[in-house]
N, CA, C and O atoms as CSV, one atom per row, in Angstrom:
chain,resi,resn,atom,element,x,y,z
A,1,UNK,N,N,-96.865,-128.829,40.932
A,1,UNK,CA,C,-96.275,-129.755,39.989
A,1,UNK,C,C,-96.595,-129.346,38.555
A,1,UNK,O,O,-95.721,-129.206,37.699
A,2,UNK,N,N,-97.873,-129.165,38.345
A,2,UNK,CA,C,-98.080,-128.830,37.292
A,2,UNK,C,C,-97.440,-127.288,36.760
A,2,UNK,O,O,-96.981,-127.493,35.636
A,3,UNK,N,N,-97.267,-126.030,37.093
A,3,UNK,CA,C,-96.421,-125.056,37.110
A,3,UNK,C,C,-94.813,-125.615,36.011
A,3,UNK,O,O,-94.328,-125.242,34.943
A,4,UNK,N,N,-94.529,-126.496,36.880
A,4,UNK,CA,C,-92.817,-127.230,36.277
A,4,UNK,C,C,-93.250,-127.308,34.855
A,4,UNK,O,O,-92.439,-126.983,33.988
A,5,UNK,N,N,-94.528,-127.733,34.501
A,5,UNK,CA,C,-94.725,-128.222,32.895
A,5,UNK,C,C,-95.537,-127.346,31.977
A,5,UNK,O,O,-95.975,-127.622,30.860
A,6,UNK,N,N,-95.626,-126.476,32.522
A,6,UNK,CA,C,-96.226,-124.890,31.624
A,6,UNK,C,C,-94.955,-124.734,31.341
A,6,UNK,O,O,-93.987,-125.006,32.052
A,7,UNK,N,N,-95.000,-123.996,29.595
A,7,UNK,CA,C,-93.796,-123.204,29.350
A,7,UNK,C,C,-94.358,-122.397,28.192
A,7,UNK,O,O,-93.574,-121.965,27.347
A,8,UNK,N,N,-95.869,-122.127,28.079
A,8,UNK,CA,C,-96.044,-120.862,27.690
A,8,UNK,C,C,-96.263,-119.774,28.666
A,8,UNK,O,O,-96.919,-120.030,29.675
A,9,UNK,N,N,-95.837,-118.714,28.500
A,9,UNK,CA,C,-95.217,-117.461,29.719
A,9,UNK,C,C,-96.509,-116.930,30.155
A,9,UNK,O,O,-96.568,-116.584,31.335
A,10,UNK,N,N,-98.009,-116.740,29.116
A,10,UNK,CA,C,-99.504,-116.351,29.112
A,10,UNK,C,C,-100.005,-117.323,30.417
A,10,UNK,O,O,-100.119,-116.880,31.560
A,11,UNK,N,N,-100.302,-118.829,30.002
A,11,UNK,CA,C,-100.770,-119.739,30.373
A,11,UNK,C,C,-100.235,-119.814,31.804
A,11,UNK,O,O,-100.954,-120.101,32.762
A,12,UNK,N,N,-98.842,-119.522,31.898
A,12,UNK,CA,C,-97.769,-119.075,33.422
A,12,UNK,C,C,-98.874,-118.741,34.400
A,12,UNK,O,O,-99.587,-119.328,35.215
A,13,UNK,N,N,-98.681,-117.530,33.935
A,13,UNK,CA,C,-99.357,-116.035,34.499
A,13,UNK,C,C,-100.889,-117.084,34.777
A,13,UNK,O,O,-101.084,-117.800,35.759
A,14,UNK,N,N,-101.636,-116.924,33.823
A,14,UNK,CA,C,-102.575,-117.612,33.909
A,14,UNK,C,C,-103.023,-118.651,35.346
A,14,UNK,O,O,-103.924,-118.480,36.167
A,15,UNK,N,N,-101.750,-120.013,35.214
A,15,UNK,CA,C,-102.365,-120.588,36.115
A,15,UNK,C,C,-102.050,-120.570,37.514
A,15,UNK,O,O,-102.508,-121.404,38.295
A,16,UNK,N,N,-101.185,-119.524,37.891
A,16,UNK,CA,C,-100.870,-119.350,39.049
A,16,UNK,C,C,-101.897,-118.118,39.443
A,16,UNK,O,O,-102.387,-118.075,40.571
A,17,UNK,N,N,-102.194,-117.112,38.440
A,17,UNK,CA,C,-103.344,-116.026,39.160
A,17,UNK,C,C,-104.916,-116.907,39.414
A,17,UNK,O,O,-105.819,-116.418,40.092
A,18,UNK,N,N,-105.013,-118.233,38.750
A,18,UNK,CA,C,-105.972,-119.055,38.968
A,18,UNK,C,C,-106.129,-120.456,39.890
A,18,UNK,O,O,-107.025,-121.290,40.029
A,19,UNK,N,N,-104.608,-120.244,40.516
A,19,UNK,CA,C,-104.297,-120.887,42.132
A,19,UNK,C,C,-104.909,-119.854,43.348
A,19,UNK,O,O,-105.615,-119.821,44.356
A,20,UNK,N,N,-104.080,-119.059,42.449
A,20,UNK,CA,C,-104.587,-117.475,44.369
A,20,UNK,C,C,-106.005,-117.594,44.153
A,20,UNK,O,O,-106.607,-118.276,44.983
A,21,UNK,N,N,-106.747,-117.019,43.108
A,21,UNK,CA,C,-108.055,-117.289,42.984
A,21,UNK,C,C,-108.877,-118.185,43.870
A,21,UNK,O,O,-109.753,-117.789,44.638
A,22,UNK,N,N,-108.447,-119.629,43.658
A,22,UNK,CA,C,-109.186,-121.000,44.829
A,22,UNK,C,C,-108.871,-120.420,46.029
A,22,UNK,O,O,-109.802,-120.303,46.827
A,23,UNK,N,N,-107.629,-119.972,46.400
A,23,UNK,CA,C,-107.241,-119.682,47.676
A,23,UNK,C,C,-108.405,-118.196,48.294
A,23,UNK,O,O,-109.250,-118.122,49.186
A,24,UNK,N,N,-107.949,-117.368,47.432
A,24,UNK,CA,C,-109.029,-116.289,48.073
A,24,UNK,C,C,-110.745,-116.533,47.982
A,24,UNK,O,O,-111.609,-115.849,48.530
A,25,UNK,N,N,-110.917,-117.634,47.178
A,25,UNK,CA,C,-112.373,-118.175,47.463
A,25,UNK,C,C,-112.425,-119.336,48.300
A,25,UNK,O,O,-113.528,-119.781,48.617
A,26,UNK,N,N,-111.200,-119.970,48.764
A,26,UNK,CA,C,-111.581,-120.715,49.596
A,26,UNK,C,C,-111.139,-119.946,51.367
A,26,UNK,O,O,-111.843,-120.090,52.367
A,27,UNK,N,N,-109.826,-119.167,51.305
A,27,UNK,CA,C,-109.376,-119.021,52.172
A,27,UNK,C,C,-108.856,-117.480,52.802
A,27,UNK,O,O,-108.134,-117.248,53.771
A,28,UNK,N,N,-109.593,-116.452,51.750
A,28,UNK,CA,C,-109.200,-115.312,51.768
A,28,UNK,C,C,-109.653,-114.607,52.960
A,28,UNK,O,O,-108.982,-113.660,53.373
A,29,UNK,N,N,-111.221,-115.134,53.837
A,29,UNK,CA,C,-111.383,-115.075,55.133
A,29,UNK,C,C,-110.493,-115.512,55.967
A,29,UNK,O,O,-110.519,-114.914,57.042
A,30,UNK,N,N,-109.832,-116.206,55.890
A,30,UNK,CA,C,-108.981,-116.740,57.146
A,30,UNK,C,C,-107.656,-115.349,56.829
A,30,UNK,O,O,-107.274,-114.647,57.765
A,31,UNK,N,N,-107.340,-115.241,55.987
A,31,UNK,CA,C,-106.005,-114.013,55.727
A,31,UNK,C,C,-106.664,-112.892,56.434
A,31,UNK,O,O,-106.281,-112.556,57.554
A,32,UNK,N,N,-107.535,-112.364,55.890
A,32,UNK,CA,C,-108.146,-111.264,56.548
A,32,UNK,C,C,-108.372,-111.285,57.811
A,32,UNK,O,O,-108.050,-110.296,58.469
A,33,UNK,N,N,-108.904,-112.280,58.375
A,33,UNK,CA,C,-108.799,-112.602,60.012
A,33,UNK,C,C,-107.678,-112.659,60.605
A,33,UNK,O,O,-107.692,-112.292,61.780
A,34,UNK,N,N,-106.558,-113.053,60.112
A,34,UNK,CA,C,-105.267,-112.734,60.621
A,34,UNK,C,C,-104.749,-111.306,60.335
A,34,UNK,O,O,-104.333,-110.660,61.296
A,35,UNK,N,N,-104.740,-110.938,59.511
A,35,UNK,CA,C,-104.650,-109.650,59.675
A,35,UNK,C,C,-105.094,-108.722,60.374
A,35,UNK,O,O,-104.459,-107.701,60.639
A,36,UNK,N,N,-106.120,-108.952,60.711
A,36,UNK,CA,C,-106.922,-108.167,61.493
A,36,UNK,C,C,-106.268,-108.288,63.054
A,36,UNK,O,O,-106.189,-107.433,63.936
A,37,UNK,N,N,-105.771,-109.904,63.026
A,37,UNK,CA,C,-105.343,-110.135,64.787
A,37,UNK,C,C,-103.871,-109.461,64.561
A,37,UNK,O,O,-103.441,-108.698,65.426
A,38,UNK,N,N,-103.448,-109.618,63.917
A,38,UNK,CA,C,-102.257,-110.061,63.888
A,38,UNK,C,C,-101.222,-108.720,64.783
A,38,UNK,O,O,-100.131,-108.970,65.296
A,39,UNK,N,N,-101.882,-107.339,64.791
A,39,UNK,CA,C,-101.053,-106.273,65.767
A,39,UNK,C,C,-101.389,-106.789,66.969
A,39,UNK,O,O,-100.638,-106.269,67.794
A,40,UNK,N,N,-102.265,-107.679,67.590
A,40,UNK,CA,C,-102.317,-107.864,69.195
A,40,UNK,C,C,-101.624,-109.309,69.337
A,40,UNK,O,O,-100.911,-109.542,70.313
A,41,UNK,N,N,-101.843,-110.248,68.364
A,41,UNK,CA,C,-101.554,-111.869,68.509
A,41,UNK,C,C,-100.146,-112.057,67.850
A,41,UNK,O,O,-100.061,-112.207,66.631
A,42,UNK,N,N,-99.045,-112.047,68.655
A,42,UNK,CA,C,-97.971,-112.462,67.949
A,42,UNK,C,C,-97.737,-113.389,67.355
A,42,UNK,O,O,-97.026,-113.390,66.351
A,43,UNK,N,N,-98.458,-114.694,68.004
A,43,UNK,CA,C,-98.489,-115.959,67.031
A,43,UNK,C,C,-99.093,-115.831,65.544
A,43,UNK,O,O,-98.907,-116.516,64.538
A,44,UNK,N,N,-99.902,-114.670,65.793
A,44,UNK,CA,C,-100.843,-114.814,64.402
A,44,UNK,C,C,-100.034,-113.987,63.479
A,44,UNK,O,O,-99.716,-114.379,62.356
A,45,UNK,N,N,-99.663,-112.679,64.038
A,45,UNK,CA,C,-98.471,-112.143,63.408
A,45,UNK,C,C,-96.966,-113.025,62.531
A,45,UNK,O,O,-96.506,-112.735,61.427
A,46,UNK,N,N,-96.564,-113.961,63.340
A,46,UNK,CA,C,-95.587,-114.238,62.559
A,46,UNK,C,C,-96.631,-115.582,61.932
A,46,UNK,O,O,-96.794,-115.319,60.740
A,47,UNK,N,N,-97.154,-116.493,62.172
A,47,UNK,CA,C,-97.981,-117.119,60.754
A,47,UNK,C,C,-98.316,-116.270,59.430
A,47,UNK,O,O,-97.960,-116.665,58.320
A,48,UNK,N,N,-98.955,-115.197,59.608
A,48,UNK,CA,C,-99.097,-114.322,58.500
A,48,UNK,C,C,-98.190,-113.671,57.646
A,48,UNK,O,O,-98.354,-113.527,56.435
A,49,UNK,N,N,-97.012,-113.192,58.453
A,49,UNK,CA,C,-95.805,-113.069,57.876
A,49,UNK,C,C,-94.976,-114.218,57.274
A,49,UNK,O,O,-94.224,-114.042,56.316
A,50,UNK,N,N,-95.163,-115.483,57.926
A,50,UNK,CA,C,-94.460,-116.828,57.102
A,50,UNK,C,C,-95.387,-117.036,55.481
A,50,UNK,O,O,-95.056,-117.590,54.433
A,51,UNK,N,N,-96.719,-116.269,55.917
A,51,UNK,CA,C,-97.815,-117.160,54.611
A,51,UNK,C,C,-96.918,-115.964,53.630
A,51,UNK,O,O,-96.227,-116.289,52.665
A,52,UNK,N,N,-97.110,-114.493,54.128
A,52,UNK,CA,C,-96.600,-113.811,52.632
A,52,UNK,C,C,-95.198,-113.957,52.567
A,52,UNK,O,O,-94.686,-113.358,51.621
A,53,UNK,N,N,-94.293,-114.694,53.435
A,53,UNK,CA,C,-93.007,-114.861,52.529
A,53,UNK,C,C,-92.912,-115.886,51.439
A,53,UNK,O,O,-92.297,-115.959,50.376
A,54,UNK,N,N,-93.978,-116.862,52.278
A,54,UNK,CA,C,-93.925,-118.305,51.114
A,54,UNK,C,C,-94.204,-117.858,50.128
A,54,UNK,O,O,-93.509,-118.114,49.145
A,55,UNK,N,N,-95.557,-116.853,50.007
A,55,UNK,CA,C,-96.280,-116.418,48.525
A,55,UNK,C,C,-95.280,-116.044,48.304
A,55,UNK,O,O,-94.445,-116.936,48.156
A,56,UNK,N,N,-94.710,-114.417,48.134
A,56,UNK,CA,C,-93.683,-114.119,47.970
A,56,UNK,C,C,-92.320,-114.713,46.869
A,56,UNK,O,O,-91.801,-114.333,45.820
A,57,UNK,N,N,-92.125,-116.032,47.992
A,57,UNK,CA,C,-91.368,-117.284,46.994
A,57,UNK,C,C,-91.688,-117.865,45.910
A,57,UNK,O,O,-91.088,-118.263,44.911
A,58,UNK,N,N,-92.823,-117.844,46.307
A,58,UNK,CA,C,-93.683,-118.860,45.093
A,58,UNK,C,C,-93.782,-117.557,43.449
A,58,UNK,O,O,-93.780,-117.885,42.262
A,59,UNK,N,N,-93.846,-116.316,43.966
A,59,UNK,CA,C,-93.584,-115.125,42.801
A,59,UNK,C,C,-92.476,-114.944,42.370
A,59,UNK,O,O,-92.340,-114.591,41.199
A,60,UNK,N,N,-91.438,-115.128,43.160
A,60,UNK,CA,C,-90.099,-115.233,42.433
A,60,UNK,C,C,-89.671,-116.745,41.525
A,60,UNK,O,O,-88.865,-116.855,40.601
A,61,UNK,N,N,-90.505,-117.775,42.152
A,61,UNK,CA,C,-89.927,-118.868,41.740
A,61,UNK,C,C,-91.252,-118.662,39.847
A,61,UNK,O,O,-91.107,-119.410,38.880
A,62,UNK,N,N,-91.747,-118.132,39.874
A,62,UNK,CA,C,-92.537,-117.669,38.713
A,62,UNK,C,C,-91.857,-116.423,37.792
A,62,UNK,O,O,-91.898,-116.194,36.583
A,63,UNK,N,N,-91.193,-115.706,38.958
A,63,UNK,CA,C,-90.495,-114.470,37.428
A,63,UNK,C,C,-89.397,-115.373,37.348
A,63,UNK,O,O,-88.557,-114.742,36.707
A,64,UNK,N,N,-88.955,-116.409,37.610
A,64,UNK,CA,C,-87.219,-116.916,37.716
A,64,UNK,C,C,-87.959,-117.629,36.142
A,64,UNK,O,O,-87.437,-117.552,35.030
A,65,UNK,N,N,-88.813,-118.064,36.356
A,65,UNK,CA,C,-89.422,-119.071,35.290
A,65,UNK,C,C,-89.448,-118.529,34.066
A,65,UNK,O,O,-89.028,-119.013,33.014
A,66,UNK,N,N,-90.157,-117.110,34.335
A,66,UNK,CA,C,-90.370,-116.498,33.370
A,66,UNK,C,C,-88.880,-115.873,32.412
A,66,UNK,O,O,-88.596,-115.625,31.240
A,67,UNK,N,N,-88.306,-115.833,33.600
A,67,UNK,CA,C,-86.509,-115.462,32.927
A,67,UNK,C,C,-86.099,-116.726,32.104
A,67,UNK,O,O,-85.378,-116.616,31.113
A,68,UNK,N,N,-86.475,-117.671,32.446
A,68,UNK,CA,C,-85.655,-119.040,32.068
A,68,UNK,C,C,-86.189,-118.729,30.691
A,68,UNK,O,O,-85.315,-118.286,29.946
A,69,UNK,N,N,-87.488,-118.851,30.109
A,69,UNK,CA,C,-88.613,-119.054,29.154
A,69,UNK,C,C,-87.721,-117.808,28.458
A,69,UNK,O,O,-87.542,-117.935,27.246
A,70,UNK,N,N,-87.257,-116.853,28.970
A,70,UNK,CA,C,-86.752,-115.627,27.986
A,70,UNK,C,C,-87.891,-114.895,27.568
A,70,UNK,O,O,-87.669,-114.238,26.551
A,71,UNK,N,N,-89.029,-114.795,28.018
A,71,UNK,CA,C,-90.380,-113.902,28.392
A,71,UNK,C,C,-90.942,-112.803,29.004
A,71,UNK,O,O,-92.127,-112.478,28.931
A,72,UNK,N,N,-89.709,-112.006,29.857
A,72,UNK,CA,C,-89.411,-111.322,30.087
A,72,UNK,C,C,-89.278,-109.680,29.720
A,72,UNK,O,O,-88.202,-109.181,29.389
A,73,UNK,N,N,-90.586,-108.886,29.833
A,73,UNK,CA,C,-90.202,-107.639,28.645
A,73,UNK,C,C,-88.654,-107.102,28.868
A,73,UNK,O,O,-88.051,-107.657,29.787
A,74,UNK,N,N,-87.986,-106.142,28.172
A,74,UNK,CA,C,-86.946,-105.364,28.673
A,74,UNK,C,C,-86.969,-104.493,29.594
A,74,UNK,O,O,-88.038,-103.913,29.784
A,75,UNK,N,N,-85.989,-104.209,30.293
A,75,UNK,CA,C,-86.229,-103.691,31.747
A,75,UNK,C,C,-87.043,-104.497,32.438
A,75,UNK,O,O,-87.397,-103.861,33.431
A,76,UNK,N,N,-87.488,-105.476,32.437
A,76,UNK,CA,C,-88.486,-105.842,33.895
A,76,UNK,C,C,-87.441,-107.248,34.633
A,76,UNK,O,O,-87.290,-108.311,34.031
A,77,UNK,N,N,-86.941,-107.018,35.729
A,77,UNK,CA,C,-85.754,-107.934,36.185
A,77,UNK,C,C,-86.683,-108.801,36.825
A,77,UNK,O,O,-87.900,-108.623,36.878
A,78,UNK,N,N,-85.768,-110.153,37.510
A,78,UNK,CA,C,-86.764,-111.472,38.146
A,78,UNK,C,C,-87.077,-110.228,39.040
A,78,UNK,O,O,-88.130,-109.754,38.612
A,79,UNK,N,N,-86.591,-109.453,40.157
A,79,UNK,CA,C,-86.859,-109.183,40.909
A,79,UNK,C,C,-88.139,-108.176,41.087
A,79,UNK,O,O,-88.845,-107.983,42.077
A,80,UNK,N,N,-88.178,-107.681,39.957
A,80,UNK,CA,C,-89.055,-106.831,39.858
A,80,UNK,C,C,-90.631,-107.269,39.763
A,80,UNK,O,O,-91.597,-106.959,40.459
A,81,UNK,N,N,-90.458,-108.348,38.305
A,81,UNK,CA,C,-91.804,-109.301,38.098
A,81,UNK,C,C,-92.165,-110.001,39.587
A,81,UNK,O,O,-93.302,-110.120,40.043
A,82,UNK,N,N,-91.070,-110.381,40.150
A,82,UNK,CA,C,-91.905,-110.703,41.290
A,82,UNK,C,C,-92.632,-110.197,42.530
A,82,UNK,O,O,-93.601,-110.653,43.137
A,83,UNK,N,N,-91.961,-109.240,42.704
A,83,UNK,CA,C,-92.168,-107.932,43.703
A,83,UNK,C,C,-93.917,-107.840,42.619
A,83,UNK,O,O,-94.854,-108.256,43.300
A,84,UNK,N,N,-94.287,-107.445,41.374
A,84,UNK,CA,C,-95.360,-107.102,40.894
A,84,UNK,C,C,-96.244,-108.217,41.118
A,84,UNK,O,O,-97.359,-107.955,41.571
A,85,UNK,N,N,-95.937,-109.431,40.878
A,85,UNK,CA,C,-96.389,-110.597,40.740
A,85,UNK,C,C,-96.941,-110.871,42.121
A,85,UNK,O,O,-98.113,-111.236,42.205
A,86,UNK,N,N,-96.232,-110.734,43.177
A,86,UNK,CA,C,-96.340,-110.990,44.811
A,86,UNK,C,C,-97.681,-109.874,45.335
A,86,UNK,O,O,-98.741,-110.041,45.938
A,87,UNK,N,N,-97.233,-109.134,44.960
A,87,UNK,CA,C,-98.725,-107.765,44.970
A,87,UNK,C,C,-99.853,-107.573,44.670
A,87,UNK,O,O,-100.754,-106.945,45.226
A,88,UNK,N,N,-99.774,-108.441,43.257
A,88,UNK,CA,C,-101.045,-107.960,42.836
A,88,UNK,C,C,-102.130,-109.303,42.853
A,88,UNK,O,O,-103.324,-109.236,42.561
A,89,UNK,N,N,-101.444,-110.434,43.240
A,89,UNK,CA,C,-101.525,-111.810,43.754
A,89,UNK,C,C,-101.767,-112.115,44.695
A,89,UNK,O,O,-102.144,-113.281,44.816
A,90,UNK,N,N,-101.700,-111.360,45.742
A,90,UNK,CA,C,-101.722,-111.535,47.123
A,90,UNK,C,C,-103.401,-111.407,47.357
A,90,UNK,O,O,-104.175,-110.725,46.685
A,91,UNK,N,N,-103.760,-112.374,48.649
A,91,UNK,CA,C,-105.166,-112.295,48.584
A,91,UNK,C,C,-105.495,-111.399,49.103
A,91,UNK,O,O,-106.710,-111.298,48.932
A,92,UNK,N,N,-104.858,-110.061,50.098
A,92,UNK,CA,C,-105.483,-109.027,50.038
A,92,UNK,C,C,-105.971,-108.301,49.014
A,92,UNK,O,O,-107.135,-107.968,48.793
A,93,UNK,N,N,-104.882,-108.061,48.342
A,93,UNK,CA,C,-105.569,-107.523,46.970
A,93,UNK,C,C,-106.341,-107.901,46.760
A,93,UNK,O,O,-107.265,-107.098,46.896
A,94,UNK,N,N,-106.729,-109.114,46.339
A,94,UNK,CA,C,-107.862,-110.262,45.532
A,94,UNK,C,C,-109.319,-109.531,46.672
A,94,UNK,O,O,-110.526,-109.497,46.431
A,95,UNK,N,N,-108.738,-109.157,47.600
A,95,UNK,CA,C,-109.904,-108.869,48.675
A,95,UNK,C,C,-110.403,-107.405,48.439
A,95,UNK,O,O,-111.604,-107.148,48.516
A,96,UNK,N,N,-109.417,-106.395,48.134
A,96,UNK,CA,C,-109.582,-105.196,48.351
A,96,UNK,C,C,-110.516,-104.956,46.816
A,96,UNK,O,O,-111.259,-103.990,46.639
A,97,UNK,N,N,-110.262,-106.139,45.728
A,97,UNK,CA,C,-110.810,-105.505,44.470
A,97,UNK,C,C,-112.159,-106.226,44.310
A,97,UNK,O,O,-113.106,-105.741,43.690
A,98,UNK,N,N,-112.169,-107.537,44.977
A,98,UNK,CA,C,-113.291,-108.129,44.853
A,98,UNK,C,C,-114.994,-107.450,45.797
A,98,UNK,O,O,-116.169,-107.266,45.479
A,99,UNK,N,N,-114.073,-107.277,47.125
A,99,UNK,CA,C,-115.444,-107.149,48.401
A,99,UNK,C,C,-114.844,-105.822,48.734
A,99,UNK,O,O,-115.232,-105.790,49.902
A,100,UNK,N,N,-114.320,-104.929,48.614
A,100,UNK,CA,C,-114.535,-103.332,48.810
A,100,UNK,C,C,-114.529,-102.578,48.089
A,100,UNK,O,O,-114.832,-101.428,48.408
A,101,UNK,N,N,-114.025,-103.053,46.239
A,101,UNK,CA,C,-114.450,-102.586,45.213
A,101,UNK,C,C,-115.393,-102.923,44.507
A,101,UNK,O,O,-115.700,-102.346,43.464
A,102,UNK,N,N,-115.895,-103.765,44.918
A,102,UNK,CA,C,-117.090,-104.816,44.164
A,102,UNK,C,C,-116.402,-105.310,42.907
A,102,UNK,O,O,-117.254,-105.503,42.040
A,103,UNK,N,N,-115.318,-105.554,42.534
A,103,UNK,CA,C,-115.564,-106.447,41.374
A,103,UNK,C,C,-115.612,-108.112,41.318
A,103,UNK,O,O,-114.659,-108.686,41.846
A,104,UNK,N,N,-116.412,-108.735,40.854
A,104,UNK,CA,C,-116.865,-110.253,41.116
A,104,UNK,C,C,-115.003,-110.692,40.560
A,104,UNK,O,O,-114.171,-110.220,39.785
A,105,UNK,N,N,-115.058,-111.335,41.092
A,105,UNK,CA,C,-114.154,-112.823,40.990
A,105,UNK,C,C,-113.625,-112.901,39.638
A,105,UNK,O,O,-112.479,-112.594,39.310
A,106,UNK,N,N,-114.639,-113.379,38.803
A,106,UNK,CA,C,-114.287,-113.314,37.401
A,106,UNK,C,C,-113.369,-112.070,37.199
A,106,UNK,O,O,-112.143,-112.168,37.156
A,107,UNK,N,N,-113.926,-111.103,37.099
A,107,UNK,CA,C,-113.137,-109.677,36.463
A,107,UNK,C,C,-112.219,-109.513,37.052
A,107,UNK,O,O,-111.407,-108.905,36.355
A,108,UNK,N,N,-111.827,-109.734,38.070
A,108,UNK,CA,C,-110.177,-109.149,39.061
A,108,UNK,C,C,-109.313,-110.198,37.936
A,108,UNK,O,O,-108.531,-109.851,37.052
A,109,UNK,N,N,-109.739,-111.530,38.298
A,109,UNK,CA,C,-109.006,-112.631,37.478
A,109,UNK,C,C,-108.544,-112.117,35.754
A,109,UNK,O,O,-107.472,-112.339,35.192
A,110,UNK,N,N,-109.474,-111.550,35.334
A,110,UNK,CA,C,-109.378,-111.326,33.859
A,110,UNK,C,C,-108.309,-110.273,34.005
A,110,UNK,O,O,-107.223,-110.186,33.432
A,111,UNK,N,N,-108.764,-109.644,34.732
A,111,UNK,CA,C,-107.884,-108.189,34.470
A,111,UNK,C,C,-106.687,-108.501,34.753
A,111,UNK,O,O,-105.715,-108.145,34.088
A,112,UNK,N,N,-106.628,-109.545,36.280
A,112,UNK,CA,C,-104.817,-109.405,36.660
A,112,UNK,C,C,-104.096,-110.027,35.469
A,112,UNK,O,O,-103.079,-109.525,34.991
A,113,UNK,N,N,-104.793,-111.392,34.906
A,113,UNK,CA,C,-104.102,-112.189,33.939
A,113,UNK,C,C,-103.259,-111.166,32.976
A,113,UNK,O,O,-102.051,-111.194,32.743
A,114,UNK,N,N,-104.541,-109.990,32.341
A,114,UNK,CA,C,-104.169,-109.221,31.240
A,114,UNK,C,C,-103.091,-108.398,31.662
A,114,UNK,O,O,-102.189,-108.266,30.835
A,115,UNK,N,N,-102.941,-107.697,32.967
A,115,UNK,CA,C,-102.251,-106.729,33.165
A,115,UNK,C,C,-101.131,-107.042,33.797
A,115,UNK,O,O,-100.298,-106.205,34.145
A,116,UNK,N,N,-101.041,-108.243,33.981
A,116,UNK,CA,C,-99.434,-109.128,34.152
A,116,UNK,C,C,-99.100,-109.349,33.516
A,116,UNK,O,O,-97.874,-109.270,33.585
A,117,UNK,N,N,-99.717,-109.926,32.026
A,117,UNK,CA,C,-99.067,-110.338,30.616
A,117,UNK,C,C,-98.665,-108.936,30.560
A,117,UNK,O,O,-97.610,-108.674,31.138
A,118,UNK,N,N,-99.186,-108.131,30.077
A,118,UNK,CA,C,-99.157,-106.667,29.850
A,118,UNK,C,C,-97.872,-105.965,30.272
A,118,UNK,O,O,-97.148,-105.435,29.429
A,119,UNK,N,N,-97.515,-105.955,31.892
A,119,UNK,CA,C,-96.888,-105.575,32.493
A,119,UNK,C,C,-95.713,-106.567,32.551
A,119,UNK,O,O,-94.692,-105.900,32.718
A,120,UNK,N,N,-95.424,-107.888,32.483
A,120,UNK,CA,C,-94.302,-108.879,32.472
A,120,UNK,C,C,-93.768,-109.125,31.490
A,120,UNK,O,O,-92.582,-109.386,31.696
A,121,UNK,N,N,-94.111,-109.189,30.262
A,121,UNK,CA,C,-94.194,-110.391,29.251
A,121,UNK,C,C,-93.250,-109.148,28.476
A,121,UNK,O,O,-93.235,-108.007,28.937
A,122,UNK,N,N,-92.384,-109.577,27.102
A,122,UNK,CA,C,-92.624,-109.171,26.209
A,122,UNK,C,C,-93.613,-108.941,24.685
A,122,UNK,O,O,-94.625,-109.565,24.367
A,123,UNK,N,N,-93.296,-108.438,24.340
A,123,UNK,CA,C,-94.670,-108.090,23.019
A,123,UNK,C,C,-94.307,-109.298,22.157
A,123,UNK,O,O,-93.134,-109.647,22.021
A,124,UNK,N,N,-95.336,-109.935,21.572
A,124,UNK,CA,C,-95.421,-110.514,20.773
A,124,UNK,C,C,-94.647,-110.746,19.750
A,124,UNK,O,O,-94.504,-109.542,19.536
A,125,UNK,N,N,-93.871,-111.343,18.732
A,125,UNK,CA,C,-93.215,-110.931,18.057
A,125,UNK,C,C,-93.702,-111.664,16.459
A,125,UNK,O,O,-93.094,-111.364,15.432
């Protein structure tokens, strides 16, 4: 709900890379555990595949936003921001940079914020 009433494009980025965040500290074990089943457990297989289409959605329904806002660098289409957005958001990632790269929580967060503005946004004007 709150998402609908952001309409600075920073703060965007911001509070949705600081939704996945709760999720991969509250729930990023349970993803990884499905993943892990998920080539023998078909049930677990298609749950896991429903969770990253929803995410997925939820990244497009964020670059669509970001199109609306006109925030958008040049060249970067909804489809694209979200495809980036869906990736680098996803709690594997959040997993692969936090607990097999060691970086704490804080810093993945800082960095994705920066390097989505970075990578999405246009420049300042």
């Amino acid at each position: 709900q709150r998402l609908a009433h952001v309409h600075d494009p920073r703060e965007l980025i911001a509070l949705i890379v600081g939704l996945s965040r709760q999720f991969a500290e509250k729930g990023g074990d349970i993803i990884d555990a499905m993943a892990s089943a998920a080539p023998t457990e078909p049930d677990v297989a298609t749950a896991l595949r429903t969770a990253r289409r929803n995410h997925m959605s939820g990244s497009r329904y964020i670059a669509e936003r970001l199109a609306r806002l006109d925030a958008l660098a040049p060249g970067v289409s909804v489809e694209r921001a979200a495809d980036i957005l869906g990736v680098l958001n996803w709690g594997t990632t959040w997993h692969q940079f936090t607990q097999d790269q060691g970086w704490s929580i804080d810093e993945y967060e800082t960095w994705l914020i920066d390097t989505l503005v970075r990578l999405l946004l246009k420049e300042p004007s």
